[in-house]
Steps between C-alpha positions, in 0.01 A plus 500: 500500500573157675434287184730752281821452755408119518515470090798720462692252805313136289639666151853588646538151638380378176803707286738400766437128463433520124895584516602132638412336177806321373387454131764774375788268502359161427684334184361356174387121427778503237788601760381246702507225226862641429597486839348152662688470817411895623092365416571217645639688857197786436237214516621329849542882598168545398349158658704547799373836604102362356489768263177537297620438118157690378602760699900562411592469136900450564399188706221414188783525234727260668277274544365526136870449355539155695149380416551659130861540432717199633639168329245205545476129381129464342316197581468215296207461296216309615263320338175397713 
């Protein structure tokens, strides 16, 4: 009887927190590479608060569009 009320209390806390996910409203890679400056404030959001970027995929997409999707001078070739 103990261990049934102690599972049915660990799997409500489990729903409950399983409901603080904020996945639902994260925006594409391509918005962000549309829309530089907002992925460029969603990144020092996302540094600022030391927000896992495995773990939220808004803060994952912004940073993919700077690393993927902005203007950059390629270095010069090199020969050794």
């Amino acid at each position: 009887m103990r261990n049934n009320i102690f599972f049915a209390v660990l799997a409500s806390f489990a729903v409950l927190l399983s409901g603080c996910s904020d996945h639902g409203d994260a925006k594409s890679v391509s918005y962000y590479k549309e829309h530089m400056d907002e992925a460029e404030q969603k990144q020092a959001q996302c540094q600022e608060d030391q927000v896992d970027f495995q773990k939220n995929e808004d803060c994952r997409n912004a940073a993919d569009a700077i690393m993927n999707g902005g203007d950059f001078t390629p270095s010069p070739h090199k020969e050794w």
